[in-house]
C-alpha positions in Angstrom: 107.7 155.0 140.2 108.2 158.2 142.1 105.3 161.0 142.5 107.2 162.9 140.1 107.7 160.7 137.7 104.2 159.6 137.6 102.9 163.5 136.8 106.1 163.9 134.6 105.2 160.7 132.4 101.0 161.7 132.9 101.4 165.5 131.2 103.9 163.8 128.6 101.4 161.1 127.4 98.6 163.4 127.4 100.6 166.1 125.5 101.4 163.1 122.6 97.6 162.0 122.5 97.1 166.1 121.5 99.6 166.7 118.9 99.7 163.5 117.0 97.4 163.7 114.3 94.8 161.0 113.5 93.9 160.6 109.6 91.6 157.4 107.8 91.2 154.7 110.1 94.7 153.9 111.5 95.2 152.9 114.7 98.9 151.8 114.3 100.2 155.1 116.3 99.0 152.7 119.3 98.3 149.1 118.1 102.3 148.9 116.5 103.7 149.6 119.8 101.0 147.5 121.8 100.1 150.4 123.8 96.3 149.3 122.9 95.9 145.6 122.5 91.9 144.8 120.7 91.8 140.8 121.6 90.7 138.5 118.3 87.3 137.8 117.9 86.0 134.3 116.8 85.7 135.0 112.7 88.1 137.2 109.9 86.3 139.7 108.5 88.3 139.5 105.6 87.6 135.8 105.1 84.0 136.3 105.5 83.4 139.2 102.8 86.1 137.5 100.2 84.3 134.7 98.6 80.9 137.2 98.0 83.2 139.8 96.5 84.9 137.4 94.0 81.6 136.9 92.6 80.4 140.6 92.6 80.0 143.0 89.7 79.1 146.0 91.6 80.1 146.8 95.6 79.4 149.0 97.9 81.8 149.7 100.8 79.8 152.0 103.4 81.9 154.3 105.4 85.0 153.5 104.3 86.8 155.7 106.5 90.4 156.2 105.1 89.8 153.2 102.6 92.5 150.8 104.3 90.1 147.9 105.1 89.1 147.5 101.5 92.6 147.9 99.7 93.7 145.2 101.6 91.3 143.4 99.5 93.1 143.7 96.3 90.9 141.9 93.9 87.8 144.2 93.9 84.8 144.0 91.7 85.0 146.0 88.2 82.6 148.5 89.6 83.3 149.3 93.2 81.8 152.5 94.9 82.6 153.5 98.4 80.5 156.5 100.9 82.4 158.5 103.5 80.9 160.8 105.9 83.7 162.4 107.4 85.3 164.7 106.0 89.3 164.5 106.7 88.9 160.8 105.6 87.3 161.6 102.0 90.6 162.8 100.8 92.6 159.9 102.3 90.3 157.4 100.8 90.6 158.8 96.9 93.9 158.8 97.1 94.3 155.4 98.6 91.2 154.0 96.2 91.0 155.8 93.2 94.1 154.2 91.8 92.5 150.9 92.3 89.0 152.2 90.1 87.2 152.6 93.4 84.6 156.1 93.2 84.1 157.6 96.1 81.6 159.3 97.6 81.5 161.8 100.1 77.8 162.0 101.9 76.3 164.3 104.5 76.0 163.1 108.0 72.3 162.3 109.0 72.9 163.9 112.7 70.0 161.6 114.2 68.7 157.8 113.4 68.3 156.5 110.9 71.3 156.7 109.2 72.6 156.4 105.6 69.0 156.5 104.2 69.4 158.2 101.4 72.7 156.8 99.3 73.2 158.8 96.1 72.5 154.8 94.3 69.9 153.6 91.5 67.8 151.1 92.4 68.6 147.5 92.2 71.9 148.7 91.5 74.8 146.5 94.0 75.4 142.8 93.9 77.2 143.3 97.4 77.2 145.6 100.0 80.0 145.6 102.8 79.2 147.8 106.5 82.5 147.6 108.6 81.7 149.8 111.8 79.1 152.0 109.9 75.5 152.5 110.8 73.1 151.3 107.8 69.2 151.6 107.2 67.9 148.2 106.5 65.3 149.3 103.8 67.7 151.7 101.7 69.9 148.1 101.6 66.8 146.8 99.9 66.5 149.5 97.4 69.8 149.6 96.4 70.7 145.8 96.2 69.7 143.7 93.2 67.0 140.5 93.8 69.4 138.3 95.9 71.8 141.2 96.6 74.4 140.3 99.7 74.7 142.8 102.5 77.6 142.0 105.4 78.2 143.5 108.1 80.8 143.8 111.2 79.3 145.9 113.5 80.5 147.7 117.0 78.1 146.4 119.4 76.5 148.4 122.4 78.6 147.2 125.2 82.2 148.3 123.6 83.9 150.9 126.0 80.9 150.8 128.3 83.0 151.1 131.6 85.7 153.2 130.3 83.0 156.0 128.9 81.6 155.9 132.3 84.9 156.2 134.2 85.9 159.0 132.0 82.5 160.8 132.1 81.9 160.0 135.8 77.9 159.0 134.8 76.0 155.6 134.9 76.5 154.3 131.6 72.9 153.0 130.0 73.8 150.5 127.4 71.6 150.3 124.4 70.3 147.2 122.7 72.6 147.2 119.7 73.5 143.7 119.4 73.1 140.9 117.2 69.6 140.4 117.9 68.5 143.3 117.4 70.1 144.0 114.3 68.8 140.6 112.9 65.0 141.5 113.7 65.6 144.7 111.8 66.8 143.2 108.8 64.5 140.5 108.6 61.6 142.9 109.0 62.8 144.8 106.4 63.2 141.4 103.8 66.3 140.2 103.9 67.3 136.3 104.7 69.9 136.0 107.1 72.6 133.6 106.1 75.2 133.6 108.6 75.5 135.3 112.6 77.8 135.5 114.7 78.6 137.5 118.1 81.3 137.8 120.3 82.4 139.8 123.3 86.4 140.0 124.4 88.4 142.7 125.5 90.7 146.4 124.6 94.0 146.2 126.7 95.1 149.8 127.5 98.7 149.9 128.5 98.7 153.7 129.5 97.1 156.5 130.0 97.8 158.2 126.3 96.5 155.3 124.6 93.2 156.0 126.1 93.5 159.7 125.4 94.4 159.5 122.1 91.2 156.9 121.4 88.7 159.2 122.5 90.4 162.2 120.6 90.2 159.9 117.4 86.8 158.7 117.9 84.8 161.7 119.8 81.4 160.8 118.9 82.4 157.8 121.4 81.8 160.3 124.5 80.0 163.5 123.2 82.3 166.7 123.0 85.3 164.7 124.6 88.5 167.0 124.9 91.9 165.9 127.4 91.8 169.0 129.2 88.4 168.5 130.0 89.0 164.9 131.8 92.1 165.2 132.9 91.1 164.5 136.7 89.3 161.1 135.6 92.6 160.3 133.1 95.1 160.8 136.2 93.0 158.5 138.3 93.6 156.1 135.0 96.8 156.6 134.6 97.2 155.9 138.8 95.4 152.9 138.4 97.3 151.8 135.4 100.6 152.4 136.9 99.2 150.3 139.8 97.7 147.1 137.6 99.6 147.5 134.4 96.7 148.0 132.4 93.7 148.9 131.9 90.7 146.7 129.7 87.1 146.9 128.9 84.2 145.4 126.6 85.1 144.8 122.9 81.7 143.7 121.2 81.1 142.6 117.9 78.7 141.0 115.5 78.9 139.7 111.9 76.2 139.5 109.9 76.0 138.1 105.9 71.9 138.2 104.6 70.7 138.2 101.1 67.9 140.8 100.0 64.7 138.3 100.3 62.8 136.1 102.4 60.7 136.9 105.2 58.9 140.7 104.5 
C-alpha cells in the first residue's frame, strides 16, 4: 500500500470509529465483519448460568448493559430484576426487557471501590444473582441472596488490553491483581462457598486501526478520558504496524465463578 493510501485509509477509519454510534452492549459494528476477533474461552457462559436460572424464582442480572446477554436467555425466572449504571443503556435495556417482565433499575455509579454496595434490594430477597463484566461487593451479595442463594460471575480479568492501553497511552502499564484468586478470597471471606472456578487467558485480534478506535470510544473507562484526536500519533504507529503484520492482538482474561451464599465466614 502506497503512503497515500495508508493516511487516506488511517483518517477514514478513524473518522468511522467517531461517528458511528455505540448503544447497549453491541459489538457487532466490529465483531460481524471480523474487524475485532475475541478468541473462545474454555466454558459458555450461557451454559453455566442456565441450569441455576431454571430453578430460580427471583434473579438479579447486575449491569445489564443494553439487556442483550439476558434476552438471549428466554426462559427467565417469574421475577427477574436487572441494575444499570450507565445511562444511555437504561433505556435500551427496558425496551429490550420490559416486554419479557424484566424491571429495571437504573443506579448511580459509585465513582471509587467498592462498587454496587448499596442495591435498591430487601434482604434475603434473590435466589440467583448473575455479574457479566460488572464489578460486585461480596457482602451486599450476602444481604441480598436468600440462605443458599447462587451468585455467578464472568468477570474481565486485570491483564485484558494490558499492552494495547500501554501502547496507546505511551506509560508502563501496572497490572492489578484482579484475577480469579483474588476474587475467590474475597468471596469466601465474605461467606460464600465456592462451587465452581475457572480462568482462562487468550487473545483480541484487531484487524485495523478503527476497530481499535472505536473500542476505546465504546469503553473509555478502559484508558481514562480516551478521545481519537488525542492519540492519533500512537493509532498511526498502530495502524503502520498493522498494515505491516496484518493485525494486531493482546490479552483477553477471564474468570468464571458460580458460589452459593454460605460456608466458610
Amino acid at each position: 500500500m502506497s503512503d497515500d493510501a495508508l493516511e487516506e485509509m488511517f483518517e477514514t477509519y478513524l473518522e468511522q470509529a467517531k461517528n458511528v454510534p455505540f448503544s447497549g452492549w453491541n459489538f457487532e459494528y466490529l465483531t460481524k465483519t471480523g474487524r475485532m476477533v475475541e478468541a473462545p474461552v474454555k466454558w459458555n457462559y450461557y451454559n453455566i448460568v442456565f441450569p441455576y436460572l431454571l430453578k430460580a424464582e427471583t434473579m438479579l442480572d447486575m449491569g445489564t448493559g443494553g439487556g442483550e446477554i439476558l434476552a438471549a436467555f428466554q426462559c427467565l425466572p417469574p421475577n427477574t430484576y436487572v441494575t444499570e449504571q450507565y445511562q444511555p443503556n437504561v433505556a435500551i435495556a427496558r425496551e429490550r426487557l420490559g416486554p419479557l417482565g424484566v424491571k429495571v433499575f437504573e443506579i448511580e455509579e459509585e465513582k471509587e471501590p467498592p462498587f454496587n454496595t448499596n442495591l435498591p434490594f430487601d434482604d434475603g430477597f434473590f435466589d440467583l444473582v448473575i455479574s457479566r463484566h460488572e464489578a460486585y461487593y461480596p457482602r451486599e451479595l450476602i444481604r441480598i441472596l436468600k440462605p443458599e442463594g447462587m451468585f455467578i460471575t464472568q468477570q474481565v480479568g486485570s491483564a485484558s488490553l494490558s499492552n494495547l492501553k500501554q501502547f496507546l497511552t505511551g506509560k508502563a502499564e501496572t497490572v492489578s491483581n484482579w484475577n480469579l484468586r483474588s476474587a475467590v478470597d474475597e468471596l469466601e471471606s465474605a461467606g460464600f462457598s465456592i462451587i465452581e472456578q475457572q480462568e482462562d487467558i487468550q487473545f483480541y485480534w484487531f484487524y485495523d486501526v478503527g476497530a481499535v478506535a472505536y473500542l476505546m470510544k465504546a469503553i473509555p473507562w478502559i484508558i481514562e478520558d480516551f478521545e481519537i484526536d488525542k492519540c492519533k500519533d500512537q493509532l498511526w504507529e498502530l495502524h503502520v504496524q498493522i498494515n505491516e503484520n496484518g493485525f494486531y492482538d493482546t490479552p483477553l482474561h477471564r474468570f468464571l465463578i458460580v458460589a452459593q451464599k454460605g460456608g466458610k465466614v
